[in-house]
C-alpha positions as CSV (number, residue, x, y, z in Angstrom):
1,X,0.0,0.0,0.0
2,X,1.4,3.4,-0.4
3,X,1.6,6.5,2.1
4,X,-1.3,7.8,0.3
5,X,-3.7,5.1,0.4
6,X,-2.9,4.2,4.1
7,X,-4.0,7.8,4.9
8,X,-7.1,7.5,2.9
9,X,-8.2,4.3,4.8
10,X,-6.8,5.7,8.3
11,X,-9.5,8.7,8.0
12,X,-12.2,6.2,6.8
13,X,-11.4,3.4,9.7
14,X,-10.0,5.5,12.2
15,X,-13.4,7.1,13.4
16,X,-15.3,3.5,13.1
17,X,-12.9,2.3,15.1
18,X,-13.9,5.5,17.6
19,X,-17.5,5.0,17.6
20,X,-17.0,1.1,18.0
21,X,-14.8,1.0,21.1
22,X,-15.4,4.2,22.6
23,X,-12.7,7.2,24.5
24,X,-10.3,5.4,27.2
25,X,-10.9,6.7,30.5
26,X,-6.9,6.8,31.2
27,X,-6.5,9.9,28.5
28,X,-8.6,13.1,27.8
29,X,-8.4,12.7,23.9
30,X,-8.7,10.1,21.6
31,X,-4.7,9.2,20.0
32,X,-3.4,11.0,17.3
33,X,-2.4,9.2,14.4
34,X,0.8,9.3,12.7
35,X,2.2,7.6,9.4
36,X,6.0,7.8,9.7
37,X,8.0,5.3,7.4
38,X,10.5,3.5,10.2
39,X,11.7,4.1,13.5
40,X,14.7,2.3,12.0
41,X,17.5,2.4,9.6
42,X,16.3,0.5,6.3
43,X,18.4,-2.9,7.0
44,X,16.9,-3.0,10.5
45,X,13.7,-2.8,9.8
46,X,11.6,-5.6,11.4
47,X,9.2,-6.2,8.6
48,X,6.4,-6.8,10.9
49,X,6.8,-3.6,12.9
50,X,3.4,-2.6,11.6
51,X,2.2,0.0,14.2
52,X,3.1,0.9,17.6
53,X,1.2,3.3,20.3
54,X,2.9,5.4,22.7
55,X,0.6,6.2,25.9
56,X,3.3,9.3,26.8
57,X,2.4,11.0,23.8
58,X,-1.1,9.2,23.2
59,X,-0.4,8.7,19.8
60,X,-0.8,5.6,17.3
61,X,2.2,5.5,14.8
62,X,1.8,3.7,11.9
63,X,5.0,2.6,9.6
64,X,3.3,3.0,6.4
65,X,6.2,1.1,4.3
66,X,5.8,-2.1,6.3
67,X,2.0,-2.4,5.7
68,X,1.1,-4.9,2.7
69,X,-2.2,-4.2,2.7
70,X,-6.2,-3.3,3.8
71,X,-6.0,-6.3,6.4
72,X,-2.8,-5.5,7.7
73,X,-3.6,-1.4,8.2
74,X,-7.1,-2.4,9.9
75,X,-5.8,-5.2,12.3
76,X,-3.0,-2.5,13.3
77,X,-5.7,0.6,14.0
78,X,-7.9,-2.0,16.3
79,X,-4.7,-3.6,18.0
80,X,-3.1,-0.3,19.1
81,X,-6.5,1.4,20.1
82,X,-6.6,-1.5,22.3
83,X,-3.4,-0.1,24.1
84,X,-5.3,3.4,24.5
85,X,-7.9,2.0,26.1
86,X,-5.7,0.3,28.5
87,X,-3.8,0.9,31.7
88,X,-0.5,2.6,31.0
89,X,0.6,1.8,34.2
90,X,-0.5,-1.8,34.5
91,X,1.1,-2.1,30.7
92,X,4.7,-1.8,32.5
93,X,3.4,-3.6,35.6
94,X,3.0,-6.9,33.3
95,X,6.2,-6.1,31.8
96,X,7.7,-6.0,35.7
97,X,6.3,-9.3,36.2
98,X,8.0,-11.4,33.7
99,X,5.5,-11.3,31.2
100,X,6.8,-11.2,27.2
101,X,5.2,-9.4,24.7
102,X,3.9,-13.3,23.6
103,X,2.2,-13.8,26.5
104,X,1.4,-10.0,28.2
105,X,-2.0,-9.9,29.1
106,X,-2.5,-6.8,27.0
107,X,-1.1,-7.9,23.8
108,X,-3.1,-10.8,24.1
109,X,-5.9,-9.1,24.4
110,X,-4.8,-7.1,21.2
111,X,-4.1,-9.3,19.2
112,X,-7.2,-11.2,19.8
113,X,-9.1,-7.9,18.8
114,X,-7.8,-8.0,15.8
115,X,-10.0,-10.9,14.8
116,X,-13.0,-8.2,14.4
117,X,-11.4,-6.3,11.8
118,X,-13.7,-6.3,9.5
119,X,-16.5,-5.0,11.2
120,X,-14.3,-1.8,9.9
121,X,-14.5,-2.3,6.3
């Protein structure tokens, strides 16, 4: 997909995605969106970095060049709107306890989110 076309969804999905799941009650705003194109250098680049959200700056990045298609953009929007809506603090309490990002109650919960994606088609 290009940068373009990812955008175009984003504004499309995004707000579904809002009126679906609702505001989080750990933030005052919903999450700004970004489209950035890697947080890494181009041989670095974990191909399946797809999105990530940061709760400091309540914002969902999305790495645009890593995205392969529709599927792929909307599974990423609902997973890291599921880390909005959740604990910041109890996000790094998981991490405290031994938990891996395989097995973290959150990004279990996330990824298992995903499975509704296209209710925002």
């Amino acid at each position: 997909m290009t940068r373009k076309e990812i955008q175009k969804v984003t504004e499309e999905v995004y707000n579904k995605v809002i009126n679906h799941y609702g505001e989080s009650k750990h933030h005052h705003h919903f999450p700004y969106i970004a489209i950035e194109d890697t947080p890494y250098s181009d041989e670095d680049v974990p191909k399946d970095l797809y999105g990530e959200y940061c709760s400091m700056l309540n914002e969902v990045t999305l790495y645009w060049k890593n995205i392969p298609s529709l599927e792929v953009l909307i599974r990423t929007l609902v997973h890291e709107y599921q880390h909005y809506l959740q604990s910041p603090s109890w996000m790094k309490r998981y991490y405290n306890m031994g938990y891996g990002y395989s097995d973290h109650p959150y990004e279990v919960a996330a990824f298992n989110e995903e499975e509704n994606w296209k209710n925002f088609i």
